[in-house]
N, C-alpha and C positions, 0 to 999 in steps of 0.2 A: 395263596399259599396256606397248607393247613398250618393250624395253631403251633410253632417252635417251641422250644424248650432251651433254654441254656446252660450249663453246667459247670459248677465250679468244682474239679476234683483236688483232693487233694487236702491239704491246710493252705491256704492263702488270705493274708493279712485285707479284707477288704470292707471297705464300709458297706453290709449289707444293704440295708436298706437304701443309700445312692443307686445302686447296682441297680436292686429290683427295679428302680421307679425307671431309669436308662432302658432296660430291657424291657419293660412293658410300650417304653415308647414306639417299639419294632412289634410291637402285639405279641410279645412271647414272655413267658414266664421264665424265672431262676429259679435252679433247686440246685443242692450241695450233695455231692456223693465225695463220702470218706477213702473212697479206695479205686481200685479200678474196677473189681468187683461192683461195686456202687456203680459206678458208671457203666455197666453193664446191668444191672440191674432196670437204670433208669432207661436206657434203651431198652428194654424189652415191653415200656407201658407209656413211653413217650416219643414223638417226633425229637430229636435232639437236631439243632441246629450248629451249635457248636461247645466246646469241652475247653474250656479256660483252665491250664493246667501250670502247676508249677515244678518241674523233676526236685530239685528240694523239697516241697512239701508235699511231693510223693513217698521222698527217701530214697528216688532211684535215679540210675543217671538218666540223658539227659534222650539218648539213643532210645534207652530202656522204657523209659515213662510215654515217647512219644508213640512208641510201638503197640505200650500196652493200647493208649488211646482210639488210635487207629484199630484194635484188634477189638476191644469193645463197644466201640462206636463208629462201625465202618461208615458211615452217611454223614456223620457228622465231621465239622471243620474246628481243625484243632490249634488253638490257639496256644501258644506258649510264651508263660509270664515268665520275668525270669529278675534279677537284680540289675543295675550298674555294674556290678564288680564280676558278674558271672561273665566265665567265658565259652561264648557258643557261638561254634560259626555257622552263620545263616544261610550260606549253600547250602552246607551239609542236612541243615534240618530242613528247606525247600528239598531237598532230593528226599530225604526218609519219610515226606506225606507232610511235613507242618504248612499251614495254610497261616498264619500271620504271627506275631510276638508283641508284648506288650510286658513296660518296663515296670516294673514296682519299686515303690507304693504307685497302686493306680490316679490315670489322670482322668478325672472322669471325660473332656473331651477326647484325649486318645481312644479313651473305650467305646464312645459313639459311636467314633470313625472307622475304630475295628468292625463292630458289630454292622457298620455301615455297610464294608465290604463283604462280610456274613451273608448280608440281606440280600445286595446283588448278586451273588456267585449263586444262591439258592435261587433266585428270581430266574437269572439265566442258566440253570438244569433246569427247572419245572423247563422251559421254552415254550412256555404259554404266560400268554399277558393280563394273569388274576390278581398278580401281586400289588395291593396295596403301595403306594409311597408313603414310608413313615412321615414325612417331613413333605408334604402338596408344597409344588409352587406355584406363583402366581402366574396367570395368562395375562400375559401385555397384549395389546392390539395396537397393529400398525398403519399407518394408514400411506400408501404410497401418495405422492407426489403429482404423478401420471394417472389420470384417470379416477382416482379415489376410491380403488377399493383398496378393503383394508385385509391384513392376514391375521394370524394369532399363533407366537409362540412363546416357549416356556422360559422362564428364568428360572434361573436357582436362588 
């Protein structure tokens, strides 16, 4: 997969430097774009993977913001951070294009996991098998019983 990009638009309360080092894990860099504009911007001189968005610290609602997303980062998977106390129903944003949510303040395991599913959903569109595993696992070898040859598969 070529080099990704990840994007935080918006204001969003996050510890940068955690983030970047997470996202480099996936071999893709962080950058911040202030607006949707910005995020469109950034699409036009980058792979964007996905758009970590907040409709509050966009200032728009919640319909509005994920629209914009989609409209300046059509390729990319939008993620939408959102509070405890916010109320958004998650159908509704699975049916208007959101591809995952993530609660704030970030957890940085949650944001793995997200960016985890990122990684595959991008793995499987390419539908070629160049993608990197961030996370190798290890080859057990087995050895049957009967005969004694042995096989090799993966664990996680």
């Amino acid at each position: 997969m070529a080099q990704g990009t990840v994007v935080l638009a918006g204001s969003l309360p996050v510890e940068r430097l955690a983030l970047d080092h997470l996202v480099a894990e996936f071999g893709w860099s962080l950058k911040a774009a202030g607006s949707l504009r910005g995020v469109a911007a950034l699409n036009a001189d980058h792979n964007l993977v996905a758009v970590l968005f907040s409709p509050r610290g966009l200032a728009l609602p919640w319909e509005q913001a994920l629209r914009g997303i989609l409209n300046a980062a059509p390729e990319a998977l939008p993620i939408l951070c959102q509070g405890f106390s916010d109320a958004i129903h998650w159908p509704k944003v699975v049916a208007a294009g959101g591809f995952h949510s993530l609660f704030l303040p970030f957890h940085m395991g949650e944001v793995r996991q997200s960016l985890g599913f990122v990684w595959d959903a991008k793995c499987r569109a390419a539908s070629i098998s160049i993608c990197r595993d961030p996370h190798p696992r290890t080859v057990v070898r087995e050895q049957t019983l009967a005969g004694g040859t042995s096989s090799a598969r993966n664990v996680a």
